[in-house]
Every structure is written in structure tokens, then in C-alpha cells.
C-alpha positions as CSV (number, residue, x, y, z in Angstrom):
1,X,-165.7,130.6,-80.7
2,X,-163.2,132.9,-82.0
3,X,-165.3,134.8,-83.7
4,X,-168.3,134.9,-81.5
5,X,-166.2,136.5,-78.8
6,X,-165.1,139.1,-80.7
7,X,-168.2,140.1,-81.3
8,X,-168.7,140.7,-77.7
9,X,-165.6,141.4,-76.7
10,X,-165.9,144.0,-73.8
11,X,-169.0,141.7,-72.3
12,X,-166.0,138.7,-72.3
13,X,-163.3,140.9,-71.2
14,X,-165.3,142.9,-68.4
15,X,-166.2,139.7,-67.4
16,X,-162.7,138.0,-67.3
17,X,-161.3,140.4,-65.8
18,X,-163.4,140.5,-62.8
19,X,-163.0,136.4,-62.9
20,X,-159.7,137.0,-62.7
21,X,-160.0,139.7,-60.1
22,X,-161.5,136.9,-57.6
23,X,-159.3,134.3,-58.3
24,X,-156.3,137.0,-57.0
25,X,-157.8,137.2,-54.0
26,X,-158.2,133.9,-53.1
27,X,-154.0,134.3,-54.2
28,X,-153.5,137.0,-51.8
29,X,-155.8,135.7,-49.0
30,X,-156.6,131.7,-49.1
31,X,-153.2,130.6,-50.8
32,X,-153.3,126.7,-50.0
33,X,-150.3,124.8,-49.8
34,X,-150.9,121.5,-48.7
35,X,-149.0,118.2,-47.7
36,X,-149.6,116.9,-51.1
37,X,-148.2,120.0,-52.6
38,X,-145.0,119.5,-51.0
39,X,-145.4,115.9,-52.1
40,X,-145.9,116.8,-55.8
41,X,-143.2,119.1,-55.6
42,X,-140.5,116.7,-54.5
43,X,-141.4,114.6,-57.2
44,X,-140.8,117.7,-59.7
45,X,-137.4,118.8,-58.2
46,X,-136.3,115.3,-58.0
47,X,-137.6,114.2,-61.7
48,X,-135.8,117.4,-62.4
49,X,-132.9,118.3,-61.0
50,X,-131.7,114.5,-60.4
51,X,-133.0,112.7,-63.6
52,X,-135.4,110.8,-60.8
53,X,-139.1,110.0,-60.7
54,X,-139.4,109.6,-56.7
55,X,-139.4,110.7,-53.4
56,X,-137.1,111.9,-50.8
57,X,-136.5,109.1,-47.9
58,X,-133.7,109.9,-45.1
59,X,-131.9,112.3,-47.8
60,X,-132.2,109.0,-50.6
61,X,-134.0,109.5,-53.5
62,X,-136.3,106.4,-54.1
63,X,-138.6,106.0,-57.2
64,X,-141.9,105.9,-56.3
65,X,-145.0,105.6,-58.3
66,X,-147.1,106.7,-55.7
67,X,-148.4,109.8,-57.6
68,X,-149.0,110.0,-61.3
69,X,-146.6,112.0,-63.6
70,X,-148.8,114.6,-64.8
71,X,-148.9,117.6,-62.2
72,X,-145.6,117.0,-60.9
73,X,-144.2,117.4,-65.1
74,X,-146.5,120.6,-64.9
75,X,-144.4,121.9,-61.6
76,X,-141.5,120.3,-62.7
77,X,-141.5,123.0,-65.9
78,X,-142.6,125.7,-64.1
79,X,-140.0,125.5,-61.8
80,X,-137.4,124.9,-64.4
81,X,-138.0,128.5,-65.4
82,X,-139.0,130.1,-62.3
83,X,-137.0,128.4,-59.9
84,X,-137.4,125.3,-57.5
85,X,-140.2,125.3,-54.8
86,X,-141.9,128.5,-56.6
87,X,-145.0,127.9,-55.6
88,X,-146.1,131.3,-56.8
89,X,-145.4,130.9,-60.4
90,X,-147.3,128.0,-60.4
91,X,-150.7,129.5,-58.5
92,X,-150.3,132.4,-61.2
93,X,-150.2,129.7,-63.9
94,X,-152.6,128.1,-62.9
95,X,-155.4,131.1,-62.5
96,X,-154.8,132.1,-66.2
97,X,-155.1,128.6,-66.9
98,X,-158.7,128.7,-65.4
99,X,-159.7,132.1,-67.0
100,X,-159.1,129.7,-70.0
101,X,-161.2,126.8,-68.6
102,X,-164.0,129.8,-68.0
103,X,-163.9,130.0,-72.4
104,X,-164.0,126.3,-72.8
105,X,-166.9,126.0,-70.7
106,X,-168.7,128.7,-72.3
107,X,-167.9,127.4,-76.2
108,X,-169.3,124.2,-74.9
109,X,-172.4,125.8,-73.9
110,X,-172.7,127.2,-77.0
111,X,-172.3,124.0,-79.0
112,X,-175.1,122.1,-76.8
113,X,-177.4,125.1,-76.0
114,X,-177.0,128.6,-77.5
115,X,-174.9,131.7,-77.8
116,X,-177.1,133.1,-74.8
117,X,-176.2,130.0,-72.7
118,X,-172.5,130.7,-73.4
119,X,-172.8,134.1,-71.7
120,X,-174.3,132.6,-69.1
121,X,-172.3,130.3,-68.3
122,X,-169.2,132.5,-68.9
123,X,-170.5,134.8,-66.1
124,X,-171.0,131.1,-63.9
125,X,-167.7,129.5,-64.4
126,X,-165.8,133.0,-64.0
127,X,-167.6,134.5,-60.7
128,X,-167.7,130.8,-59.4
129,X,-165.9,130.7,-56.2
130,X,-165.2,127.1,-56.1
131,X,-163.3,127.0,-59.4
132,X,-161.9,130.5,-58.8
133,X,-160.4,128.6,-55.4
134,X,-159.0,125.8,-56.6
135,X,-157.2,127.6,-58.6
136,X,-155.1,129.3,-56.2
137,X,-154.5,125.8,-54.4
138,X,-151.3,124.0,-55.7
139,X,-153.1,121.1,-56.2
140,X,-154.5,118.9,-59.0
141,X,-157.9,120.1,-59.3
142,X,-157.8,123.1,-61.7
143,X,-155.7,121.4,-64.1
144,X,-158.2,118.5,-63.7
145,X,-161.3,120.5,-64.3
146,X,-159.3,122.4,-67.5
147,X,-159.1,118.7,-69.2
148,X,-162.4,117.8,-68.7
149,X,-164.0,120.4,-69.9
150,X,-161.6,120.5,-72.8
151,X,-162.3,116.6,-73.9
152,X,-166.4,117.9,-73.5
153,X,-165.9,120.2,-75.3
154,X,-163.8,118.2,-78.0
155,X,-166.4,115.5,-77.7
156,X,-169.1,117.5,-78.8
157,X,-167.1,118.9,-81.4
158,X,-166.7,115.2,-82.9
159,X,-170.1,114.6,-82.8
160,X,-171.3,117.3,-84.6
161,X,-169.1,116.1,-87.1
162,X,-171.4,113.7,-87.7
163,X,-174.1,115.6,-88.5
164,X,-172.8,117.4,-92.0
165,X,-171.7,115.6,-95.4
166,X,-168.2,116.3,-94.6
167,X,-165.9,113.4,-93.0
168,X,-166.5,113.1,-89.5
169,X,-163.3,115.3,-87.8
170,X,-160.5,112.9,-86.6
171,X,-158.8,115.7,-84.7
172,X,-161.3,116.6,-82.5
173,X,-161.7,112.8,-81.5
174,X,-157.5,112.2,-80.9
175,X,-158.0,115.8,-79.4
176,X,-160.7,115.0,-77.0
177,X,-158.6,111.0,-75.9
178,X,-155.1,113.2,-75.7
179,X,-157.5,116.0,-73.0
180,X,-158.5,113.0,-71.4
181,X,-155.2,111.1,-71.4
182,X,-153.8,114.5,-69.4
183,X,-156.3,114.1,-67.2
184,X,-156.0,110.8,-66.4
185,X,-151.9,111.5,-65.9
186,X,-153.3,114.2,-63.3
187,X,-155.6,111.4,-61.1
188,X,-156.2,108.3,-61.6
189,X,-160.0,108.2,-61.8
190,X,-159.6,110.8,-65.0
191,X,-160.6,107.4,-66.6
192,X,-164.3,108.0,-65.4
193,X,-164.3,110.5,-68.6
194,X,-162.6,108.3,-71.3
195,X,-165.3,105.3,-69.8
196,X,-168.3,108.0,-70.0
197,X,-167.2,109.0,-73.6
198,X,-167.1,105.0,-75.1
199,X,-170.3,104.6,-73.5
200,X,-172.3,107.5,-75.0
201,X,-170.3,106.4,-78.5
202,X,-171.8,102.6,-78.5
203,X,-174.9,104.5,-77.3
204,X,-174.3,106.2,-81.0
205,X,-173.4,103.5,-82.8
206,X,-176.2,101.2,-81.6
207,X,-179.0,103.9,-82.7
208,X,-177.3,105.0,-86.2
209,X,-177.0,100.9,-86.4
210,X,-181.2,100.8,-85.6
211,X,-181.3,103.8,-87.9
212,X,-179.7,101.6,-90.9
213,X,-177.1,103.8,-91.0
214,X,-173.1,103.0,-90.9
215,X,-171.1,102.3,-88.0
216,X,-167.7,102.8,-89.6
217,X,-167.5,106.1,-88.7
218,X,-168.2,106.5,-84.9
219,X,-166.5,103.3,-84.4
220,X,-163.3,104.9,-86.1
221,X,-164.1,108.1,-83.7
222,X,-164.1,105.6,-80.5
223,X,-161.1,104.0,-81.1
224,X,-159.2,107.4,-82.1
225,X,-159.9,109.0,-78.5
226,X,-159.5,105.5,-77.2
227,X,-156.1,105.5,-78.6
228,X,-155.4,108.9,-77.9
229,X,-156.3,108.8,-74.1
230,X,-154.3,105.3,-73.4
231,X,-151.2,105.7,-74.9
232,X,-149.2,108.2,-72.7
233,X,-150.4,105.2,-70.1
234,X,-147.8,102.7,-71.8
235,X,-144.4,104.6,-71.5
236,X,-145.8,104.7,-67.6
237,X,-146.8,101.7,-67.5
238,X,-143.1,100.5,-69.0
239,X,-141.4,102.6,-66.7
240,X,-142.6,100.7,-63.7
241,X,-141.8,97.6,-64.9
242,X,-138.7,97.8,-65.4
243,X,-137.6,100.6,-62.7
244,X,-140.2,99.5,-59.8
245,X,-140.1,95.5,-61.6
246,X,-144.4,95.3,-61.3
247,X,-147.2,96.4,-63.3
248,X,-148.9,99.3,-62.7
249,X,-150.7,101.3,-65.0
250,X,-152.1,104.0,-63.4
251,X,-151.1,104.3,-59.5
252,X,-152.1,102.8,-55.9
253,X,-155.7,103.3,-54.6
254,X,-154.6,104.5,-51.5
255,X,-150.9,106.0,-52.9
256,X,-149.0,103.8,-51.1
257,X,-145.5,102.6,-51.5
258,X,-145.0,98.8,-52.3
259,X,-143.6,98.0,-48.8
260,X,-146.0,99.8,-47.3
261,X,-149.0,98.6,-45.4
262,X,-152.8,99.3,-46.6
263,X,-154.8,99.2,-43.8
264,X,-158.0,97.5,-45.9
265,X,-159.4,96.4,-42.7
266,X,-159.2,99.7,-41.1
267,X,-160.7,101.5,-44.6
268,X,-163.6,98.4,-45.0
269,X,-164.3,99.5,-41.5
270,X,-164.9,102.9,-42.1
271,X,-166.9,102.8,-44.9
272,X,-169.3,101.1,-42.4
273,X,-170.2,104.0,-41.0
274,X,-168.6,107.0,-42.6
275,X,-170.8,109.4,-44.7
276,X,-169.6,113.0,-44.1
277,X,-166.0,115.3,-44.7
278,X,-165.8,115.9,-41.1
279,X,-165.3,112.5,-39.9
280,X,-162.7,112.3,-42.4
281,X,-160.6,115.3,-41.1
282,X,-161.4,114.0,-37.6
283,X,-161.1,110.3,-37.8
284,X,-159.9,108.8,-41.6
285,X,-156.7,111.1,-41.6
286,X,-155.7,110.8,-38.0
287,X,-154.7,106.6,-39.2
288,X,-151.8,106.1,-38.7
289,X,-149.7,108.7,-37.1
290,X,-152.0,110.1,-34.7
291,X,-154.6,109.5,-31.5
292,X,-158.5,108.8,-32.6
293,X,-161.1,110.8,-30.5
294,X,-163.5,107.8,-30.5
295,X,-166.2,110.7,-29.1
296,X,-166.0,111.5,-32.1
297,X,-167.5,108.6,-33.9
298,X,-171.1,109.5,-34.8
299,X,-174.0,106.5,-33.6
300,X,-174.3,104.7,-36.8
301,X,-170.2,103.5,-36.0
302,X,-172.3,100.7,-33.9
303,X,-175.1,99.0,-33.9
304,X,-175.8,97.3,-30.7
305,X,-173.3,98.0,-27.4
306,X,-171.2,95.0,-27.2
307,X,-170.2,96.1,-30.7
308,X,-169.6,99.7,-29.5
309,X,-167.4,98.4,-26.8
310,X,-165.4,96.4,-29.3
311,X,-164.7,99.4,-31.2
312,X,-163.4,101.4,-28.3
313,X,-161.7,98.9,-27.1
314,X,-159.9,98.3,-30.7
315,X,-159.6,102.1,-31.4
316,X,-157.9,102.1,-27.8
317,X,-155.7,99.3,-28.6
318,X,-154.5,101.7,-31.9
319,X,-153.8,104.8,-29.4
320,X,-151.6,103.4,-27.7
321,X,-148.6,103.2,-30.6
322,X,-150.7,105.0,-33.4
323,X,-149.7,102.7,-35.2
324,X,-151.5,100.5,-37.8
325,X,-150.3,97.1,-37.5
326,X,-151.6,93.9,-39.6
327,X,-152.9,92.3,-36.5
328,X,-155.2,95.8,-35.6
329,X,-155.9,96.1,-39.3
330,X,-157.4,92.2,-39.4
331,X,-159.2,93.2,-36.0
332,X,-160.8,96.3,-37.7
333,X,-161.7,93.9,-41.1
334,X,-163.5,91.5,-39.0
335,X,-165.2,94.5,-37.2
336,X,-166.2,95.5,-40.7
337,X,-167.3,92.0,-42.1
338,X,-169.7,91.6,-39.2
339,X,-171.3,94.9,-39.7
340,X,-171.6,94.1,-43.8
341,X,-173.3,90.7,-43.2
342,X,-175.7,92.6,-40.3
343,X,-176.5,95.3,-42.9
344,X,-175.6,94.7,-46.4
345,X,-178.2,97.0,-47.7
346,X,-176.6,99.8,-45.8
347,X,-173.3,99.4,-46.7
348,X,-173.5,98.6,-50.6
349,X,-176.6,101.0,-50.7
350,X,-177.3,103.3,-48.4
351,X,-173.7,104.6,-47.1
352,X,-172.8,104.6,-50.8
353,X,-175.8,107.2,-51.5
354,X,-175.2,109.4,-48.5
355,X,-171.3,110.2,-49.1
356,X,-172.7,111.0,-52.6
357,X,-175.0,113.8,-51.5
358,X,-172.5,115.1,-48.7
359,X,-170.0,115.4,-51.9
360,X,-172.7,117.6,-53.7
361,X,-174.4,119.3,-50.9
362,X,-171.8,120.1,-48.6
363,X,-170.5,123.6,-48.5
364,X,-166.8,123.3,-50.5
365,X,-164.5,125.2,-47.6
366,X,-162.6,122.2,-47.1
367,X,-159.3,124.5,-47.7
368,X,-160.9,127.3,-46.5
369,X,-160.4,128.5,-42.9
370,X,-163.9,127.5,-41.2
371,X,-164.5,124.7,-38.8
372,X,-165.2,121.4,-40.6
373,X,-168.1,121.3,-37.8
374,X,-169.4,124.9,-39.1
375,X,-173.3,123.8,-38.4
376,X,-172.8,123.7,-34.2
377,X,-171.5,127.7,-34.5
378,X,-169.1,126.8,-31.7
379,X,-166.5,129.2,-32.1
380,X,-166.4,132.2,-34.8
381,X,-170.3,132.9,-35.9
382,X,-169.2,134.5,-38.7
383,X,-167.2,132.0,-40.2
384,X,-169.9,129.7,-39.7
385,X,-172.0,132.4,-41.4
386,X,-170.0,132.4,-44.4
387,X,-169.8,128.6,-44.6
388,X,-173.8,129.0,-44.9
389,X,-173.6,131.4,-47.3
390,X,-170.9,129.6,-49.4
391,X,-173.2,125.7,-48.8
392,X,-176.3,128.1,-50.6
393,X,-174.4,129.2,-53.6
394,X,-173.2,125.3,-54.1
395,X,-177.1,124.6,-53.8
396,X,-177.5,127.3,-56.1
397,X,-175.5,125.7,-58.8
398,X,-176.4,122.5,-58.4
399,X,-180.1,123.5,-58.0
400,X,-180.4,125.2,-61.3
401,X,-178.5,122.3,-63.4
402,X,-180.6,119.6,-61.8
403,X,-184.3,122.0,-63.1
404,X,-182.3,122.5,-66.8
405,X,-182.5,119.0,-67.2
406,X,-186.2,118.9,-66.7
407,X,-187.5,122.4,-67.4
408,X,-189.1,121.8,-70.8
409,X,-187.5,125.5,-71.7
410,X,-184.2,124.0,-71.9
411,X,-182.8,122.7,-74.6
412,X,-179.4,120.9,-74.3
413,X,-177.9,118.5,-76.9
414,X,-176.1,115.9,-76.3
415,X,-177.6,115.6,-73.1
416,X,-176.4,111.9,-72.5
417,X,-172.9,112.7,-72.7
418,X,-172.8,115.2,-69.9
419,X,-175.2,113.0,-67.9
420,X,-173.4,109.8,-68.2
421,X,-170.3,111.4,-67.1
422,X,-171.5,112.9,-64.4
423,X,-173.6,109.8,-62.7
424,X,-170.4,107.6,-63.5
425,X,-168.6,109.8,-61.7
426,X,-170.8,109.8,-58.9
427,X,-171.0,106.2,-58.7
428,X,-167.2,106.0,-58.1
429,X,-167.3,108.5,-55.4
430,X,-169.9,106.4,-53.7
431,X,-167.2,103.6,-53.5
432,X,-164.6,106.2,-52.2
433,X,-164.1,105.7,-47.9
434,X,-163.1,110.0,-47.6
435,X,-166.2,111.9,-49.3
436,X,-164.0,114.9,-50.1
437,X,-166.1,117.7,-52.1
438,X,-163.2,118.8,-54.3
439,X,-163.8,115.0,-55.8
440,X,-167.2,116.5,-58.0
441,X,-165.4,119.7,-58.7
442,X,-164.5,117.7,-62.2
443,X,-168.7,117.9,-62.8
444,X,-168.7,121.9,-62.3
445,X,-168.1,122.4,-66.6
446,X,-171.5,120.3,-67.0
447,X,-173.2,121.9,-64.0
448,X,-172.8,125.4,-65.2
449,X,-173.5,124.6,-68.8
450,X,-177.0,123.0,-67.6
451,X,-177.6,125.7,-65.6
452,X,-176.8,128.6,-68.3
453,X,-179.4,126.4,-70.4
454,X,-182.1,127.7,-67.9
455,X,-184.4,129.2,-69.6
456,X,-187.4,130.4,-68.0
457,X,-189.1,132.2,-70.9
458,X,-189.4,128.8,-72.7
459,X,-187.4,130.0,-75.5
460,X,-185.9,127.5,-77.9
461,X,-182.3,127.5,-77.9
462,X,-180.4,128.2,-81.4
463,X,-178.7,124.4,-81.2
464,X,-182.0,123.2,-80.0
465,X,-182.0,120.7,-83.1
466,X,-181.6,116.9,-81.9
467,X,-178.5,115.5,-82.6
468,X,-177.2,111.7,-82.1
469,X,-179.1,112.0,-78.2
């Protein structure tokens, strides 16, 4: 890679530099700091300036392991040499840690498509606005997207390895599990990588094996990044056992502290019904804490009226302390249990499918400014406007991918890695109750390396030669 971009150097630098021109202005203008930053960043000053992994409680420091270690060691450092709470030095990190990202995305187009593609998808992941806006958001996202395309990229690099008389390359393989085993420190469901990675390898093994060729190899390869992507997961692991006395490997579903109640029948309940982002700023964060607008339930919360009169009556019942307790939270459950047994295709199906395409489809300004109900152009048109705009160029990705896997013009190796990845990933969203679109942002390396691998002239790409898929 090295070498190709110094042979176009000005194309990469022109182009960086106005990637990196776009992600300063989401700096100056769209700076996002959420709850969860501040969340993160307690952890860091704590785990830093007291010794502590936890969180503040009534001026106590408890350990927690309601968030995984991984962003709050990266805020942890950078506020070790910047200075506590400076949230700055970290959104500045993280953009030239994304101009980097653009690179890695555009050497793994070159190893699966061609030179051209890499440009491409240079000029993709640097002018994309959703990756240039995460950026400047002090959240997990950007670091998250940097390690997947990273272990991708690694991946490919393994496999490739493969294909020449030389020894396959153990680094790239302990490379790509130690990319994966940062992302997985970052989020929990980084996992969905290491589990699309095994898979494509026993996809390997099984056709070398039909082949009559030796398994010795790629099986060494799996077990490396295996290895690799597990083991930072053990001193974690350790640590909770003996500071927080229970196993946990990874960290609550919902982030929740032991003594702390998970509504499950107030989630199982939702998940009935809920398909869109909206209903989660309006209904799924509001519990507990604050008042539900039951107006704002959609009609496929009920099916018949006794059962909508149940739910209003049971949403009232919540208002009036806001305040989930277990006897409302068993209430909601059998709510949700007679809806699953009414329509089991719909919830295990259906539902599942539709907070899927929302996650893909839906216009990613859930930081931004606009209305989460944009489409009714209630209050400012143009924000509305801009919403539209930004939902077309998301189609516009997404579009263009989805044709390079079909257009017989393209030519991608290693096509069953990026895919498996991807519908794993989507399969876990389905299961998720709060279809957020920051959730497929981890997909965006393979959707603008498919769609660099466009090709409408039909021409063959220079890594057009099959490979293990």
C-alpha cells in the first residue's frame, strides 16, 4: 500500500485533505457530546486518576462493569496528556484516526478488487458524511469502524497468504484476532467479526479439504486470530470475578448494574411492535425516568381494542411514578407473551426484518439536529430537506454495494467474507429492541469497497483471479 500511494500521492493527499476538511466541520459545527460520553469519561478519570474501574455514585466510586474497557483506556490516555474531561483532544484524535480508516479501506479494496477500486473507495470513505460524523462524536463508533476494517483488511491479507508457496503469514492472522479483540473491548457485539471470520475459515478449510488439499494450515490461521481476539477477554473476565465476585466476560445486554432492574418485560414488549428510530427516542428511552406519550404508540402496538386499552391503561399505571417496578415489568411481559403467541410469525419474522431495513434505509441524523419525525415537515422545512437529502446519499451507498455484488462487471474476491460479516451482523440487529442506525455503521468498510468495485464498463479487475471464495 505503501508504495502504491506514493505513486499517487497528490490524488491521496488532495483527497485527504478535503476528507479531513469535512470531518472539521462536523468538529466546529455538529460536535456531539452525549450521556454516554460523559459516562465513558467517568470511567477514564476514575480508572485514572483513582486506580478505579467504575462509576461515580453519591461522590463514591463503585466498580462497575457496565461498559467495556476499551474506549474508556483510549480517553483515559488521552486525557492523561491532555488533561481530564478534554473532550477536544479526543474528537481531534479521533478524525486523524479516521483519515487513517479512509487508507485501510482503500488497501482493502485493492487487495479484493483493483488499484482503481481503491481510489474509489478512497474518495467514498473520505467524502462520506456518516464516517466523517462519527468521528467528531465522542463515542465508540469511529474507533469501532477503524478495527473492523483493520481485521478485513488483515483477513484478506492471511488469505492471500495462502495462495503463494511461502508459509501462510501468522502475523497477519494474530494481527487481524488482536483488531478484532480491540473491537470487541470497544462493544460487545465486536464478536459478530471474530464469528464471521471462523466461519468463512471452516468455509476454507472444508473446500481445500474437498480439494484434497491440507487443512493444517488455515486451521493453524483460525486458531491464531481465535487466540488473538479472546485473550485480552480473560484479564477482564478475571477482573470481575474477583473485584465484582461473578462471571462476565464481556458486559450486560442492557449495561446495567448488578442491583439494578432489567425491565425484560417492558423490552419483550416493545419488540412487539417497535420497528423504527423514532419510537425509540420517543417511547424506548423515556423508560424509566420519564412520562410515555402513549399517542405516540403507532397501530401495530395493538391488535384488537381491549388489548389497546390494556396498554394505556398499563402505560398509565407507569406515569404515574415513572418508574419501572417488577410488578409493571411482569404486567408488560404478559402483555408481550400474549401478542407473541397471537403473532409468532410477526415477532420472530417480520419485526425482526423491518428494524433491519429501518437500520439501512433510514437517513443517519440521529446526532444531527433534525426532527426524528423529519418526513411530516412539521417545523423547519429545511432541515427536513436536508434529512432527505442525507436518507438519498445513505441509499446511494447502500444502492451501489448491493448492484456490485450482482453486476457481472464486478469482480470482488473474497466475496464471502465481507458478506458473511455483514448478514451476521444484520441478523443481530434484528434481535436488538432500539434499531439505532449508528449500529451498521461497522458495515460502511464493506459497503464502500463493493461499491468502488462498480464497474460499469465490464472491465476485469486486476485481483479478479478467484481465490479460496
Amino acid at each position: 500500500m505503501h508504495t502504491f500511494v506514493r505513486r499517487h500521492r497528490r490524488f491521496f493527499l488532495a483527497i485527504a485533505l478535503a476528507g479531513l476538511a469535512l470531518r472539521l466541520f462536523f468538529f466546529f459545527h455538529f460536535r456531539t457530546i452525549t450521556d454516554d460520553s460523559r459516562v465513558y469519561a467517568d470511567f477514564a478519570s476514575n480508572w485514572l486518576q483513582h486506580g478505579v474501574y467504575g462509576q461515580t455514585e453519591l461522590g463514591q466510586i463503585v466498580p462497575s462493569d457496565s461498559r467495556l474497557p476499551g474506549y474508556p483506556a483510549f480517553l483515559a490516555v488521552l486525557f492523561g496528556l491532555f488533561g481530564t474531561s478534554s473532550f477536544n483532544a479526543v474528537l481531534s484524535t479521533q478524525i486523524l484516526l479516521d483519515i487513517l480508516t479512509c487508507f485501510i479501506i482503500s488497501d482493502l479494496a485493492r487487495r479484493v478488487v483493483s488499484e482503481r477500486a481503491a481510489c474509489i473507495a478512497f474518495v467514498l470513505a473520505c467524502l462520506c458524511p456518516f464516517l466523517a460524523n462519527y468521528s467528531a462524536a465522542a463515542l465508540t463508533e469511529s474507533l469501532e469502524v477503524l478495527f473492523t476494517a483493520l481485521a478485513l483488511d488483515l483477513a484478506v491479507v492471511g488469505l492471500e497468504s495462502f495462495e503463494s508457496p511461502v508459509r501462510f503469514s501468522w502475523m497477519a492472522w494474530a494481527g487481524c484476532g488482536a483488531a478484532i479483540g480491540a473491537g470487541i473491548l470497544l462493544r460487545p457485539d465486536g464478536g459478530i467479526l471474530l464469528a464471521g471470520v471462523m466461519l468463512y475459515v471452516a468455509f476454507a478449510s472444508w473446500k481445500r479439504w474437498r480439494q484434497g488439499g491440507k487443512l493444517a494450515a488455515i486451521a493453524q490461521a483460525g486458531m491464531i486470530a481465535a487466540f488473538c481476539a479472546l485473550a485480552p477477554l480473560v484479564l477482564w473476565t478475571l477482573r470481575n470475578f474477583y473485584t465484582l465476585h461473578h462471571f462476565q466476560p464481556l458486559a450486560p445486554r442492557y449495561a446495567n448494574e448488578t442491583d439494578e432492574l432489567t425491565p425484560r418485560g417492558f423490552n419483550r414488549w416493545v419488540k412487539t411492535w417497535l420497528v423504527d428510530y423514532v419510537s425509540v427516542e420517543e417511547i424506548y428511552w423515556n423508560v424509566p425516568g420519564e412520562k410515555v406519550d402513549a399517542t405516540k404508540l403507532p397501530n401495530r402496538a395493538f391488535d384488537w381494542q381491549v388489548q389497546r386499552d390494556r396498554t394505556l391503561a398499563l402505560i398509565a399505571d407507569y406515569n404515574q411514578s415513572q418508574e419501572m417496578t417488577p410488578e409493571l415489568d411482569r404486567r408488560f411481559g404478559e402483555l408481550a407473551a400474549e401478542r407473541i403467541r397471537t403473532h409468532p410469525a410477526r415477532y420472530y419474522i417480520v419485526l425482526p426484518l423491518a428494524r433491519i431495513a429501518d437500520m439501512w434505509m433510514r437517513p443517519r441524523t440521529e446526532i444531527m439536529p433534525p426532527d426524528p419525525r423529519w418526513w411530516e415537515f412539521n417545523d423547519e422545512r429545511r432541515s427536513s430537506l436536508i434529512t432527505v437529502m442525507w436518507g438519498i446519499v445513505n441509499l446511494a451507498y447502500v444502492i451501489a454495494a448491493c448492484v456490485a455484488i450482482f453486476y457481472r462487471g464486478s469482480r470482488v474476491r473474497y466475496l464471502g467474507l465481507l458478506l458473511t460479516f455483514v448478514l451476521l451482523r444484520s441478523a443481530f440487529l434484528g434481535t436488538l429492541e432500539n434499531p439505532e442506525t449508528r449500529y451498521t455503521l461497522e458495515c460502511y468498510p464493506v459497503v464502500i469497497v463493493l461499491a468502488a468495485a462498480l464497474d460499469w464498463k465490464g472491465q476485469k479487475s486486476e485481483a479478479s483471479q478467484p481465490g479460496i471464495l
